[in-house]
C-alpha positions, 0 to 999 in steps of 0.5 A: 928234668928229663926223666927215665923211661920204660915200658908200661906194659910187656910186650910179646915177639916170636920169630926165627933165629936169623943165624940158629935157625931157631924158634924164638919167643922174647917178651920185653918186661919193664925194669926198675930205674937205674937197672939198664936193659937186661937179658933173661934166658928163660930156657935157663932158669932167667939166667941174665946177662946184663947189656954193657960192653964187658959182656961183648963176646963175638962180633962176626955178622952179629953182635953176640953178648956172653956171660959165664958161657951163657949167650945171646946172639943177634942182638942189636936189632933189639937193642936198637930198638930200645935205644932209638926210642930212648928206653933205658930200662928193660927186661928182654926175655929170651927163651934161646941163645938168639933173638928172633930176627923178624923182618931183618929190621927194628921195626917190628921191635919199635912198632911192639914197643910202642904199643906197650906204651912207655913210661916215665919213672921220675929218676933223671936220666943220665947220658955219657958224654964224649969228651975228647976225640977219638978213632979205631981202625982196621983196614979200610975200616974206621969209626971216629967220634967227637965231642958233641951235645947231641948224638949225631951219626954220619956213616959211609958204605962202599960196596961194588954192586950196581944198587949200593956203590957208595951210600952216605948217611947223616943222621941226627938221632931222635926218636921219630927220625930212628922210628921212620928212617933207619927201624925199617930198614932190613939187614943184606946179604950177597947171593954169593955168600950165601954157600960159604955162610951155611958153611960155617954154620950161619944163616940157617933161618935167614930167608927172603922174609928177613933180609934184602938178598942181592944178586950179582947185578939185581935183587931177589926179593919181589917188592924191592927195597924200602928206601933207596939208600936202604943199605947205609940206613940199615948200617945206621941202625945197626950201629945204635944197637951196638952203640948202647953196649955203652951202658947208657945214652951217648952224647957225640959226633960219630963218623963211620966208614965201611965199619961193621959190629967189630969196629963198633964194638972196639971204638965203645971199648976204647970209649970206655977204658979211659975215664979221661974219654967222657963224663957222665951228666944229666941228660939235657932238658931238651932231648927229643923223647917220643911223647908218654 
């Protein structure tokens, strides 16, 4: 049996809101079995807001979960950190409408995490299993997905500038590959963006300590990037955040081009409004979990 994990101890995060400019506390709390990951806004009397996709509310430069009016935005940070590591249940303490951004990457989530420990709660864990082929697109955009035993993740970006161009990433998905490979890697922007993002009301806590900013030709940020292909990791990464708004582990062959939060969240609706599209089974015995 493989069974379901959370985290032995809690674990304590402040920072600032990458998009609110706010000063954020969060704590991740271990949960029962069967209970999922939940948000708590603790400047809200612990109102939750429970991850899942009927809760999607706004995919523009973040993912933005809303309940009743309540939100919380830029979460896929966290989320990815959760579902890399194969956490299935927590309690993310939220005391603002944002989680902090840290560094622009889930590694400082992932690292945290695992100090706190995690911990099997003798109750199978269950996956979703894609079981026909399905696509979105829009534009230029697409994500597709296949059936398959294992979560795999092949994702292209193209962007015109001298240190992206096209970058292709592959990835079979398994705790110490996610912990290494894509946590690290930081969110990016232009410098050409920047005027029109201030503009309307984004980035207000975005600095060269939480994102890779590009210029026309170069970067700006003195110690350069973690990993060449830094860009398409991150996309990777951020991809398996938006990805467990399915509720629980997904088993398929996901294939990307050019995509973002919008195309993500669209392809999870379209998995989930047929039930013709997965079954839900028992995780397989010999899925990769980091050691308890």
């Amino acid at each position: 049996m493989t069974e379901q994990l959370t985290l032995k101890n809690p674990v304590k995060f402040a920072g600032i809101g990458l998009h609110s400019g706010c000063q954020v506390q969060m704590r991740i709390l271990p949960a029962p079995a069967d209970s999922g990951c939940v948000f708590r806004r603790t400047d809200l009397d612990d109102f939750p807001v429970e991850v899942n996709a009927a809760h999607i509310a706004n995919v523009s430069y973040a993912t933005t979960l809303m309940k009743k009016g309540v939100i919380i935005s830029t979460v896929e940070h966290v989320l990815s950190a959760l579902y890399g590591l194969g956490v299935d249940n927590a309690i993310i303490e939220v005391s603002d409408l944002e989680v902090p951004i840290m560094d622009g990457s889930a590694g400082p989530f992932v690292e945290g995490i695992l100090d706190a420990g995690l911990v099997g709660q003798n109750i199978p864990r269950r996956c979703l299993r894609v079981t026909r082929s399905l696509a979105h697109e829009l534009g230029d955009k697409m994500i597709a997905v296949e059936p398959a035993d294992e979560l795999f993740v092949h994702y292209v970006i193209d962007f015109d500038h001298p240190l992206i161009g096209e970058q292709v990433g592959a990835y079979r998905i398994e705790p110490e590959t996610y912990r290494h490979q894509l946590a690290p890697c930081r969110t990016f922007g232009f410098m050409k963006d920047i005027e029109f993002l201030k503009e309307n009301g984004l980035i207000k806590g975005g600095s060269l300590e939480n994102a890779v900013v590009l210029t026309d030709d170069g970067l700006m940020n003195p110690d350069g990037l973690r990993f060449p292909d830094e860009f398409v990791r991150h996309k990777v990464m951020d991809f398996l955040g938006d990805i467990s708004l399915l509720g629980m582990p997904v088993l398929g062959r996901f294939s990307a081009r050019k995509a973002g939060h919008g195309v993500h969240a669209s392809l999870v609706k379209k998995i989930l409004s047929d039930t013709d599209n997965f079954e839900v089974i028992a995780a397989p015995c010999h899925s990769s979990r980091i050691a308890v």
